[in-house]
C-alpha positions, 0 to 999 in steps of 0.5 A: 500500500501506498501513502498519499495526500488528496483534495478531500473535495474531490476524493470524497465523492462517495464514501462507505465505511470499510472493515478497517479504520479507514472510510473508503471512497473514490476519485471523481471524474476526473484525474487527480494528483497524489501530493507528499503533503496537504498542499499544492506547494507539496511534491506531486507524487503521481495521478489518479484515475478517475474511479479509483478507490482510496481508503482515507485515513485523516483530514487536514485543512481540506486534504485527505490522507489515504491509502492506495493498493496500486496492485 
């Protein structure tokens, strides 16, 4: 599993609660950076497809922080 930063905004568009502790939800309709950090100014890590699911972890400031299974 991978570590990455997103805009709640846009990643939180459908959220189910998952047997863990995380929520799961899924990318929008579009693509979406994965950052180092919660802000723009934060190293871009990669993109997201739209549709992809993502285990959030924590807000910050509008960001969430989720876990990705690029598997």
């Amino acid at each position: 599993m991978k570590k990455f930063i997103l805009s709640a905004v846009l990643a939180a568009a459908a959220m189910t609660a998952s047997a863990a502790s995380a929520t799961q939800a899924w990318i929008g309709d579009y693509h979406l950076n994965a950052r180092s950090g919660p802000g723009t100014n934060y190293h871009k890590l990669g993109t997201f497809n739209p549709c992809t699911a993502v285990h959030v972890v924590a807000y910050n400031h509008g960001w969430a922080k989720v876990y990705f299974n690029h598997n």
